[in-house]
N, C-alpha and C positions, 0 to 999 in steps of 0.2 A: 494308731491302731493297737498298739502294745495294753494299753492300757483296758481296750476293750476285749482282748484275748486272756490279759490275766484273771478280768474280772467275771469271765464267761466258765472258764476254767475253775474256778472256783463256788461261782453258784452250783456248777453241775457236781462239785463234791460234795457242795451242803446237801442238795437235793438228794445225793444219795446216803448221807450217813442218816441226816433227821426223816427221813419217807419211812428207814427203818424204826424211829424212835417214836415216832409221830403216829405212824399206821398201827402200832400195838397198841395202843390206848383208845383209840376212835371207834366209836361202834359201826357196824354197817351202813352203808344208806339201804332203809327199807325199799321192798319191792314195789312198784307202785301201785296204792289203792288195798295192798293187802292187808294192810295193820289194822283196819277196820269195815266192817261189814259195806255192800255199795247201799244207794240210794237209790230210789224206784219212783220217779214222779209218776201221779195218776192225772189219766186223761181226764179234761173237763168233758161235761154234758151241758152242762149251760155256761153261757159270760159268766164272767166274774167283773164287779164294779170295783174298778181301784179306788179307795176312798180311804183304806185305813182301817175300816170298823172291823174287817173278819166276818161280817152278816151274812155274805156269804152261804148256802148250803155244801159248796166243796171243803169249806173249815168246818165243818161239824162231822168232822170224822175223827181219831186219832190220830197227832200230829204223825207226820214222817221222820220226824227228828227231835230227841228234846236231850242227848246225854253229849255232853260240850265236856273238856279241858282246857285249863287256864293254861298257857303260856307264859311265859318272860319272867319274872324275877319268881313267882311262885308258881313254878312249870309241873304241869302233870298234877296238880290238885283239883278237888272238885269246885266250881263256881261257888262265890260267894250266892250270886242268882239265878233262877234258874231260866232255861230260854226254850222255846218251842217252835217246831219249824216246818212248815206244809210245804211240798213241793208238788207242782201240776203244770201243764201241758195244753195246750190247743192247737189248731193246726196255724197259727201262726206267731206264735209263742210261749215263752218257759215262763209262769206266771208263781211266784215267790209270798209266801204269809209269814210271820213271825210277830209272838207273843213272847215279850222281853218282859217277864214279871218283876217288880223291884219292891220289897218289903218297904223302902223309904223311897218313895215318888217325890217326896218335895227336896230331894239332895239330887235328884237327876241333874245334868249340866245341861241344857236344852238352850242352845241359841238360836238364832238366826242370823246363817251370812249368805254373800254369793254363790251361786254353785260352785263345786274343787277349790272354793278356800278351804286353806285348811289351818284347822282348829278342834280345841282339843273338846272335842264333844260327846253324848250316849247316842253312839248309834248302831245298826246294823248291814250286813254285807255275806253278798253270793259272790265267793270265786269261781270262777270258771274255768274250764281247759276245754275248751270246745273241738278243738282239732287235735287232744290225746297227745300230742306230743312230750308231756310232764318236761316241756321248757315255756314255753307261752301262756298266754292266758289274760282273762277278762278281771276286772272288781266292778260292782256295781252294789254301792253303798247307798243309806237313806240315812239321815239322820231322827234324833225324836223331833225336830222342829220340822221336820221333813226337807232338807236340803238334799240335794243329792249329788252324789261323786262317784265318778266310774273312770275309770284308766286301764291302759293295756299292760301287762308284765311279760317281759324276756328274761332269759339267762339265768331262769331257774330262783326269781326271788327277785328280780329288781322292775320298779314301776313307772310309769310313764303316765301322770294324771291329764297331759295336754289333748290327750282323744276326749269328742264328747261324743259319744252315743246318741240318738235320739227314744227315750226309753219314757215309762212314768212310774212312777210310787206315791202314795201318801201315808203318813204318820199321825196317830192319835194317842194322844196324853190318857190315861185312867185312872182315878184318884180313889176309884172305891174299893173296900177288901176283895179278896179273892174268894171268889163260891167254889162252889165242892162238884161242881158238872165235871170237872174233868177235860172240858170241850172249847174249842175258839170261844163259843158263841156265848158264853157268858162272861158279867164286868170283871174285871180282877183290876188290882194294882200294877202299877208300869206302862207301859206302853206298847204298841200293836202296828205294825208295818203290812203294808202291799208294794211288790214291783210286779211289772211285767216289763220284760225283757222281747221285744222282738227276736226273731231268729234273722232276719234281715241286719242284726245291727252282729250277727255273728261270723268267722270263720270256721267253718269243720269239715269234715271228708265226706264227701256223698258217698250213700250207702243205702243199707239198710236199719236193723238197728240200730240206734248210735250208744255209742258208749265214751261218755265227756269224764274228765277229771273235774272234782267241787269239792266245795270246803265252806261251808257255811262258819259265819265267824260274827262277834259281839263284842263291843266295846264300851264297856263302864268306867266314865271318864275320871270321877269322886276317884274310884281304886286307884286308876289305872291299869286295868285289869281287861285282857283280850282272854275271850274265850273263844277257841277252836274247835271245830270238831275232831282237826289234825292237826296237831301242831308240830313246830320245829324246835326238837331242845335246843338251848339257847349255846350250844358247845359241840351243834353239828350244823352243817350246811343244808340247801335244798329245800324250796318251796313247794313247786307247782309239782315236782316228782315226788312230792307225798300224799298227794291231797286222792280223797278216794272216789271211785268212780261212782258217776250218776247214769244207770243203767235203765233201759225202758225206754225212750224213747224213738216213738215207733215213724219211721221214712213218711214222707211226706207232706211236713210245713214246708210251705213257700217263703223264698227270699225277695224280696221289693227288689224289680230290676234295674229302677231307678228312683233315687233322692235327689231333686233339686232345687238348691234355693236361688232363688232370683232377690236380687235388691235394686234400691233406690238409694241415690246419698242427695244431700244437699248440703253446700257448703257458704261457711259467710268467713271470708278474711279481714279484717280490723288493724292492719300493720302500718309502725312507721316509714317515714318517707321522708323523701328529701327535698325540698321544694321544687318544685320545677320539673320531677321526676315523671317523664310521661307514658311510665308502663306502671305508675302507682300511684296514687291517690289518695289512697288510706282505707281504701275496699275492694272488696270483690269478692264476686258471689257465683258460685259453679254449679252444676248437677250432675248427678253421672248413674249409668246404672251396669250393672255386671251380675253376674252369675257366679253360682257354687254349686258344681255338681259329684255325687258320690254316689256309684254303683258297683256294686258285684259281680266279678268276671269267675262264674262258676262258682262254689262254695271256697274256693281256697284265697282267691285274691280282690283286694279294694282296689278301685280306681277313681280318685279325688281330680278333680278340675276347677279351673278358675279362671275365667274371663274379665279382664279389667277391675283387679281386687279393688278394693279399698282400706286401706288399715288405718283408718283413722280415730277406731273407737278405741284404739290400744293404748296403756300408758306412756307418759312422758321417760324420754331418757333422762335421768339423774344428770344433772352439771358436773364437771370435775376438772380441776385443774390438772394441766399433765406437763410436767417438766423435762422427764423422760422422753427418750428417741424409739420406746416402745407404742403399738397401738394403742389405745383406749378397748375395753373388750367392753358390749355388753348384749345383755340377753334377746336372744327371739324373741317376740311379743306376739307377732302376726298368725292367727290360727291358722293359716294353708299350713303354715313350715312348720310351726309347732307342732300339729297334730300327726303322731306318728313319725315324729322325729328322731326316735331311738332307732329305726331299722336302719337308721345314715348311720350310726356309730363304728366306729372303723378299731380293732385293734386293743379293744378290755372286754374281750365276749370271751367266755369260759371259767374265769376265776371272779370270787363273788366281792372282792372289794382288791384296788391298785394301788400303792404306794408310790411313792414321789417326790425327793428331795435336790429343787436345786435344776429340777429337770424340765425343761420347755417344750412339754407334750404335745405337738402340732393336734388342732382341731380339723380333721382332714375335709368335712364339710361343715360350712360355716354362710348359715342359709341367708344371716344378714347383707350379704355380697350382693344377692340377688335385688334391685330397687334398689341400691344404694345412693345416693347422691352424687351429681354427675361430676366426672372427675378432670375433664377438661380444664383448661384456662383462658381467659382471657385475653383480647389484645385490648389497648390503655384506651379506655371509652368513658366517656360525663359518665351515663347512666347504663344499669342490663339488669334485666329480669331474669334469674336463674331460676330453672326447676329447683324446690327442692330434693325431688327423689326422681328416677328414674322410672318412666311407667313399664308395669309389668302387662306385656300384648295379652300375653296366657301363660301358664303353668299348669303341669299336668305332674300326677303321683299315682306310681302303681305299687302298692304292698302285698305280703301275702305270702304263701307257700306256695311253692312249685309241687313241690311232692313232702309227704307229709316229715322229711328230713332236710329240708331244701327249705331256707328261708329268703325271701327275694324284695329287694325293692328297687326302683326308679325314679325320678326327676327328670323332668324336662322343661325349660322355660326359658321365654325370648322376652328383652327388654327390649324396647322405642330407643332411637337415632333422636336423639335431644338436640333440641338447640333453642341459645338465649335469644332475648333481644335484646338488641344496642340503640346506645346513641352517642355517636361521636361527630363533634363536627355538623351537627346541624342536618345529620342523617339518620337514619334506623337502617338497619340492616339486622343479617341476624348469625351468632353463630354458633357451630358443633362446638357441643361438649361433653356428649356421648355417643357411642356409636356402636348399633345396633349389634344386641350380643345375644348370644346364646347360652348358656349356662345346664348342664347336664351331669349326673349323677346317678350313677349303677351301682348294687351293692347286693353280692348273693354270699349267701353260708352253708355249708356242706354239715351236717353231725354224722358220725360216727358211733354205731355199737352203743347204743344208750348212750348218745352224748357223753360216753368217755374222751372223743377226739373231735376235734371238728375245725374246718379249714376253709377260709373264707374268704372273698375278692371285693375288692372295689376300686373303679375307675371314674375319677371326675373331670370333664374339659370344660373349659371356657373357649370360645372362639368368637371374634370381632370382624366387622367388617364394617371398615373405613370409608366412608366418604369424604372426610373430610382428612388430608391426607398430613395434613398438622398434627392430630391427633395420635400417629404413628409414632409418634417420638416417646409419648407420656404415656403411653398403654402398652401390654404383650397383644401380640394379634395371636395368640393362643397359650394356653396353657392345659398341661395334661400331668394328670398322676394316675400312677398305677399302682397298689400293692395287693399282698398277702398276709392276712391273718390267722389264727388259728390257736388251739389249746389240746393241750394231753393231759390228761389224768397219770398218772405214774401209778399210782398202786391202784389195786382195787376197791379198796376202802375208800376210795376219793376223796384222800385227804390232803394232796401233794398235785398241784398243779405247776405247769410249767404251761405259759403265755405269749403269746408278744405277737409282733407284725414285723414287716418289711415293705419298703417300697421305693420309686423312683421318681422324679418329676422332670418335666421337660419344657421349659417356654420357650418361647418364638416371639420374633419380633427384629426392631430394623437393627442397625448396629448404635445408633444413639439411644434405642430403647434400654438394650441389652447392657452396654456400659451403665445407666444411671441404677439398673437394676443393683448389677455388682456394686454400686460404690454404697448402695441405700441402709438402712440403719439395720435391717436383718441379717446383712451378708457381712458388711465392710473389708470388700477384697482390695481395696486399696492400703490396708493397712502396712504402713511402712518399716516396719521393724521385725517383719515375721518372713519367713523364707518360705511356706506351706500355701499362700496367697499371693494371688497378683489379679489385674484386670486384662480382659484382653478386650480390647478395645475393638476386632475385626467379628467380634460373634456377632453373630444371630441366632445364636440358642444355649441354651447353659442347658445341662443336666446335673441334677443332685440324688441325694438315696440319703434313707434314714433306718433306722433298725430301734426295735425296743424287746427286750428281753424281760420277762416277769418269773420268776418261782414264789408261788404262797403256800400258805395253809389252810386248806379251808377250815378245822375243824379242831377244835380242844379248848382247852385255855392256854395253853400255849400259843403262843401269836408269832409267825414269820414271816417275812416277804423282803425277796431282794429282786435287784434287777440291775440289767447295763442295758444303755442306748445310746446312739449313735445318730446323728445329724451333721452330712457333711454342708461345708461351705456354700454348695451352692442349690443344697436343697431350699426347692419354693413352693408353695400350695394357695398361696395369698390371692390369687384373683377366684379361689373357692373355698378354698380355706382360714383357719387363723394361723400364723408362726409368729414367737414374739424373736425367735433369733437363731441361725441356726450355727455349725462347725461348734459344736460341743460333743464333747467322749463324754457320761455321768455312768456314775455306777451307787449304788449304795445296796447295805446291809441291813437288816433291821429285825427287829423281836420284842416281843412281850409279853404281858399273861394278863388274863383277863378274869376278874373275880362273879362269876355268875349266878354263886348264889350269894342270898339275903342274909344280910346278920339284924343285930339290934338300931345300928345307924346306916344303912347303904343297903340300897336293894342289888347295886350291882358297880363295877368298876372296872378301868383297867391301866393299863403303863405302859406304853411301848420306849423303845430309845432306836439307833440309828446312827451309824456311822454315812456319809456321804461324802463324792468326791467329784469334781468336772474339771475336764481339759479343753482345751479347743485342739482341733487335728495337728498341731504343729507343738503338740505334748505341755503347752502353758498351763501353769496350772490355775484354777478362774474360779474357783470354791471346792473348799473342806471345810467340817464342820460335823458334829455332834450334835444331836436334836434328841431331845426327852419330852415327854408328853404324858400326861396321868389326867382321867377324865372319872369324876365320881356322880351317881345319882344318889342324893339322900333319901331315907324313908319317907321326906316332904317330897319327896317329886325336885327337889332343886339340885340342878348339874352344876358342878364347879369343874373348870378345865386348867390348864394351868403346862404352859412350856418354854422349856427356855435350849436357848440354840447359841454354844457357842462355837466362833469363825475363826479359823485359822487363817493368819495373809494369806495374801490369795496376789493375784492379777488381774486389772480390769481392762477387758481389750473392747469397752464401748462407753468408757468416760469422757475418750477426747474424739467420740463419734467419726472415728475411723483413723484415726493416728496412732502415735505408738503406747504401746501400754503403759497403765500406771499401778504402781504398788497400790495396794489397799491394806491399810494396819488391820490386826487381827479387831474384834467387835464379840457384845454379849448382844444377845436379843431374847428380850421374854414378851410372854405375854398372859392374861389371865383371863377368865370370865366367869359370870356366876349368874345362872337364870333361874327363876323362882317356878313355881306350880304353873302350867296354860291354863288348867282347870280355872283356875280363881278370878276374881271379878278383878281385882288388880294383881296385876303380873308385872315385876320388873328384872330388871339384867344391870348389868355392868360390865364393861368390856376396857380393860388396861394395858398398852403395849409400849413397848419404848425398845431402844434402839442405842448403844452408845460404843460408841468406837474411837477409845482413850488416845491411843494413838497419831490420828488424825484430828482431834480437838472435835469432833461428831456426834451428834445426837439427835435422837428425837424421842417423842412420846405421844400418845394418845390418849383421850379418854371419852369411852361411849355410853351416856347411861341410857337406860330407856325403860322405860314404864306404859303398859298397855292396859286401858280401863275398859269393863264392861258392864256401866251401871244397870243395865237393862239388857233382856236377851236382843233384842235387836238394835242394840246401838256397840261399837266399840271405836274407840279414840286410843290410838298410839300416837306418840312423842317420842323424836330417838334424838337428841344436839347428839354434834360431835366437836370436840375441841384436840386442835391438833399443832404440834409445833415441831418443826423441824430447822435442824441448822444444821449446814453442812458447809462445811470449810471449803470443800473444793466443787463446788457447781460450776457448770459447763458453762461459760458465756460463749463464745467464741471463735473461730482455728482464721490467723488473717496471714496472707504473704509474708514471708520472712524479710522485714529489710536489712536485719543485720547477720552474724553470725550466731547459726542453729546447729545440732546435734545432728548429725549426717545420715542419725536415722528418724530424723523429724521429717523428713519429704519435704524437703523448700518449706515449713509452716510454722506458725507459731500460735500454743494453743493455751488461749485464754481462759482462766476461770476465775472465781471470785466466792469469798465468803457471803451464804445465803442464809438469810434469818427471815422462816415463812410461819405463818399466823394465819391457822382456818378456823372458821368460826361455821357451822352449819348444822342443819336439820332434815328428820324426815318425817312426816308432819300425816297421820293419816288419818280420816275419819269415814266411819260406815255404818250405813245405815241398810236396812233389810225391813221394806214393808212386810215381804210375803216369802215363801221361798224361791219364787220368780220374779220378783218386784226389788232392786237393790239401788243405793244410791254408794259411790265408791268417791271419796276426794283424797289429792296426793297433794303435796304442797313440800317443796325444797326451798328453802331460802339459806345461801351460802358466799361469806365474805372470804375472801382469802388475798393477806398479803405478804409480798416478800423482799425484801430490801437487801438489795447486793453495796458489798462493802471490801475492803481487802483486795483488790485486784492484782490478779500472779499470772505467771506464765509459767507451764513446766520447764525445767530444767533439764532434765534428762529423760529417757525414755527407764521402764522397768524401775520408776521410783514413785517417792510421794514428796521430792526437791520441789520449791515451788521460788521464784526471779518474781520480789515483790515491788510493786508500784506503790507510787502514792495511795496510801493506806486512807486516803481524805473523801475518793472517789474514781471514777472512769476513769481512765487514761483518756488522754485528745484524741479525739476523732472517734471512739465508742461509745457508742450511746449506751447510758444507765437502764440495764434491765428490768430494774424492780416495778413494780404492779403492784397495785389494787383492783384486782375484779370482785366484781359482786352480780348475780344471777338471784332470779327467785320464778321459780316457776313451777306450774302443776299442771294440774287437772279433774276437771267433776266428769265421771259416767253415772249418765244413770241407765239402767238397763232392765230391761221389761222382756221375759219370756212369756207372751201370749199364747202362746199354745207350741205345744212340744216344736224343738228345731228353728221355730217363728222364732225371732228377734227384732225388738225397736230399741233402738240406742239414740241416746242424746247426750253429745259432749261437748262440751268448754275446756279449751285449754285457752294456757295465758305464760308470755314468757316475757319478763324485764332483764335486762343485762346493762351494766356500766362500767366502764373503766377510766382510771387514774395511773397516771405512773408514777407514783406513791407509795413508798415500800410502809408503810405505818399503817397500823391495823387500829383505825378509831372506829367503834364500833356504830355509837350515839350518829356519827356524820356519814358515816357508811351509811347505816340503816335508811336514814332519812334520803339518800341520795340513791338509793334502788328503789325507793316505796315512789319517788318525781320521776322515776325513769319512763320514758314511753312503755305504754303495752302493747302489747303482740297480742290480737286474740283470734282466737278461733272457734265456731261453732261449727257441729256437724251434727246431722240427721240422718238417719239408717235403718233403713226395715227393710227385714227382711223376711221372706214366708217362703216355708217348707212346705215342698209338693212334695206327695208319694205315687208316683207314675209307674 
């Protein structure tokens, strides 16, 4: 803890010398809405047709809006184009016009992709602050091909595209000069948008008049050039607290009580088998049908449901080899948990960007948990049919404000008591290998005084209940976290925050549970050579706590941000959360400056560097290190990035997966990339990293190129290989009984590693297609070799070194088997996906997975190839429509 008190001690001195240095340079944050006149939508008399055209009789007035500022590299200039902007009203929605005039229509960037892809396109967007809070808020974008993308924003500037809305827009191309009316209703050059916006798909304060925060905004893709009506200089902070009010809006639209979609799936499986296998064949064919429901509990809060999901229409997880005693992380795909998954964010709400070196951020809710794959095991049976995922009974999500300072969310959801079939012995039977859970998640946020302060909670439990009383051993029959977050402002200029969280966790479980826990690859309290660790073998419940400390800057070119955090030993969140490790002390320092405006080559730039440092609680030291970073955009639109991190020795106390520690020589690591214009019909990047740590004979490198075509607006083809090699002298093989004489703080073991020389050869393969702006066809395709051939085999010598007691250098020692491998995977997936009418969805998907393994450390490509292309396939077809009622 020393090390966490020097480094707390010291932030809070920075904090006070630079808040003074820092706050005299930073301009105010404006008042909200006052730096510019408000907006006054007028009530409709008649419908309005969403069609794009502007025909219209409510466009043939004088627009409500036509005087925009450009933002980001050329901030506070007037538009290259100019844009015009009608805003109106009926009693069940805010219905939106816009005339994007452009002198050169045939330079517009005008694609076609899926809806919230995102790419760099001309298009148009209403922000929104519907509930006035100037922290929250709506987008609700159209593209000129008419795509459309809408996402929710928190914490004053940051976005969440995973909400869809149920809304419509259309977009029309105009090719002929501009006439001199004055008015929508004549042709001009550019392009011409319609949304309407439900008030159903909104959050706000019931009342009487309303009075929302908006910001109409435009995007010329050619420039690169956003025009606001309010923009954020590029050298202060704050979004949604600038943007200005939309006033007028008179009480009385109605909000839809209820949205539900009801589906259907149909399912065809096509999998290998084993002869003789009598719960597989090589088919099987399912149907199923389940619910999506989403209504409004008063104007402030959503309530999302879902009966017997389906997520089948979602991408394929990426293959990856993992050598590491770390998890594999990868992203939510599933819309229930996606949508509105930022109100789960626990512990970076207040400050507008977090620093991080070295530092294993627990992801405190981590929704993949929920359906996971059952986690039981086996007893030794011919054949068993395993679920792959765990069925979800229901799930429920309530979002929202409590009061209009009070931001609130919840989870709730119960997974099915699983179990396999068997066949042993010329019987079936059947058995648990999940056991029916619960999974729950609360999360409320307090502001303070304009969101100068703000202080916030969340509680997540898991809790199981066993039938099958086996299953006690390998699972927590609970687990619980509790913390506190929260942020201050320190001046009033709000340019000096201070951040961070605190919390505790608590599992349950038998005492066989509770030991494997302690000895598992996130804790290792078995480790033998540390006096701050031990296992207690009589628990039934560990408790941990963790802490993270933040001070930044919001605002200058000046760039700061330090922090200390804290993870003891036996902090755990994993049966809700993600943790790759915890008993680490880190602390780091850090600064920069940032170059914002344009000269003749660089629209903009910047540099940071960074001292960082981690201990484990028993003061080891386990990384230092220096980290530099400079990231340039040229006048092309192309970013070059480029850093390099050199490591001072250090200690590794999870090389010999829970033994005693090993020296680690000091190491360089860089890395580079360089990405070209999105604009352009071909786009490519490059990406360079490598890794060598002289000391230890160590190295590695990488390299990623990748190139994305769009010879047509509705077609694009990306290609990404990656080509990867690593060697590493001392890879884990091993830890086996000691039969001879070991180091007394080896714990009775003896812990084997061996020279690894690995060889990845892989791809990311994507093609898309866009009949319509609701009509998409999406294909993924990974095909990945990778091999590694173990060589050199040693045993440590001492503990706190990098001594290494060499074997026959020819191969294994007797009785260990040769780890090395050749895997090879290739798999994907086609969606195509048809929105028939708003909310409606019909999805049609193929996936297909082949995998092979060799224990073969030689990476032939030519015989690889050939031998995953013969591999059996896995395929699967699924069917899904679904139709949106408005009840």
């Amino acid at each position: 803890m020393r090390q966490v008190m020097r480094s707390a001690l010291f932030a809070s001195a920075v904090a006070a010398l630079l808040s003074c240095l820092g706050g005299a340079s930073a301009r105010a944050v404006p008042t909200h809405g006052d730096s510019v006149p408000p907006l006054r939508p007028v009530r409709l008399t008649s419908p309005v047709v969403v069609d794009g055209s502007l025909n219209d009789a409510a466009w043939h007035v004088p627009p409500t809006l036509r005087t925009f500022t450009q933002a980001g590299a050329f901030e506070g200039q007037v538009p290259r184009e100019s844009t015009w902007v009608w805003l109106a009203y009926d009693e069940d929605a805010l219905v939106v016009a816009a005339r994007c005039w452009d002198a050169h229509p045939e330079s517009m960037v005008v694609r076609l992709v899926r809806r919230d892809t995102d790419t760099a396109v001309d298009y148009f967007e209403i922000l929104l602050d519907p509930f006035h809070d100037h922290r929250s808020g709506y987008y609700f974008a159209i593209s000129a091909a008419g795509v459309l993308y809408d996402a929710i924003g928190f914490n004053d500037g940051w976005w969440d595209d995973t909400w869809d809305g149920v809304w419509s827009g259309r977009s029309r191309r105009q090719m002929v000069p501009r006439d001199g009316a004055g008015m929508a209703g004549g042709e001009g050059t550019g392009w011409t948008t319609e949304l309407r916006i439900p008030f159903s798909q909104l959050r706000y304060r019931p009342g009487g008049e309303q009075v929302w925060g908006v910001n109409p905004h435009r995007f010329i893709a050619r420039h690169n050039e956003d025009d606001f009506y309010v923009y954020t200089p590029r050298e202060e902070s704050g979004t949604m607290s600038r943007w200005a009010h939309l006033v007028g809006l008179e009480n009385g639209h109605r909000a839809r009580a209820v949205e539900l979609a009801p589906y259907v799936t149909g399912k065809g499986e096509y999998l290998g088998h084993a002869p003789g296998d009598p719960f597989n064949d090589g088919s099987r064919h399912s149907t199923g049908l389940g619910a999506d429901l989403r209504t409004a509990l008063g104007n402030n809060l959503t309530l999302n449901a879902t009966v017997n999901p389906d997520f089948g229409q979602v991408e394929v997880d990426p293959a990856v080899v993992n050598l590491s005693d770390v998890e594999s992380y990868f992203e939510e795909k599933r819309p229930f948990f996606t949508e509105n998954s930022r109100v789960f964010s626990f512990g970076n709400e207040g400050a507008n960007d977090y620093w991080g070196f070295n530092w294993p951020g627990p992801t405190v809710f981590y929704s993949r948990r929920v359906g996971r794959a059952p986690q039981g095991g086996l007893p030794l049976v011919e054949y068993a049919d395993v679920p792959v995922a765990t069925r979800i009974l229901g799930a429920a999500k309530l979002t929202g404000k409590l009061t209009p300072s009070v931001n609130f969310g919840m989870m709730h959801a119960l997974t099915a008591r699983e179990e396999a079939d068997v066949f042993a012995g010329g019987l079936e039977s059947r058995a648990e290998v999940e056991p029916l859970t619960y999974y729950g998640v609360v999360r409320g946020l307090k502001e303070f005084r304009d969101r100068r302060h703000g202080l916030g909670t969340m509680v997540t439990l898991a809790q199981r209940r066993f039938d099958d009383r086996g299953l006690e051993s390998l699972l927590n029959r609970q687990s619980l976290m509790a913390g506190l977050d929260g942020w201050h402002f320190i001046d009033r200029r709000q340019v000096w925050v201070l951040s961070g969280w605190a919390g505790v966790t608590r599992l349950a479980g038998t005492r066989e549970r509770m030991a494997a826990v302690q000895n598992d690859s996130r804790h290792y309290l078995q480790r033998p050579d540390v006096s701050h660790l031990g296992v207690d073998s009589s628990a039934t419940s560990l408790a941990g706590y963790g802490a993270r400390l933040w001070l930044h800057k919001q605002q200058g070119s000046l760039l700061f941000n330090s922090a200390v955090g804290v993870l003891s030993p036996k902090f755990d969140i994993n049966d809700m959360g993600y943790l790759a490790r915890a008993d680490v002390v880190n602390a780091h320092l850090g600064s920069g400056w940032a170059w914002n405006r344009p000269n003749r080559w660089r629209r903009s730039a910047w540099a940071i560097g960074a001292l960082y440092e981690s201990h484990d609680l028993g003061g080891n030291l386990i990384a230092r290190g220096l980290y530099a970073s400079v990231e340039t955009r040229l006048v092309n639109n192309t970013v070059v990035h480029w850093n390099v991190n050199p490591i001072a020795v250090a200690y590794d106390y999870r090389r010999t997966r829970g033994g005693p520690l090993v020296e680690l020589p000091a190491a360089l690591q860089s890395d580079v990339s360089v990405t070209t214009d999105r604009t352009r019909r071909v786009m490519w990047g490059l990406g360079l990293g490598g890794l060598r740590r002289p000391g230890a004979d160590t190295w590695n490198w990488d390299v990623s190129p990748s190139v994305t075509w769009k010879p047509v607006p509705r077609l694009a083809l990306s290609v990404e290989p990656t080509f990867e090699r690593v060697v590493e002298n001392a890879q884990y093989v091993t830890s086996m009984a000691a039969s001879g004489e070991v180091p007394d703080d080896f714990g009775d073991r003896r812990y084997v590693f061996a020279r690894m020389d690995q060889k990845t050869v892989g791809a990311h393969i994507r093609c898309n297609v866009s009949f319509t702006p609701n009509l998409s066809l999406e294909t993924y395709l990974q095909p990945l070799i990778s091999a590694g051939r173990y060589a050199d085999f040693k045993e440590l010598a001492r503990s706190r070194s990098y001594d290494f007691v060499h074997y026959d250098e020819t191969g294994a020692p007797e009785g260990l088997p040769d780890p090395s491998f050749n895997f090879k995977s290739l798999r994907g997936n086609a969606v195509l996906r048809w929105e028939y009418r708003p909310g409606s969805v019909l999805y049609f998907v193929w996936t297909q997975q082949r995998t092979d393994f060799e224990p073969d450390g030689e990476l032939r490509f030519g015989a690889s190839a050939r031998r995953l292309l013969d591999a059996q396939a896995d395929d699967i077809f699924l069917v899904k429509a679904t139709y949106y009622l408005d009840l």
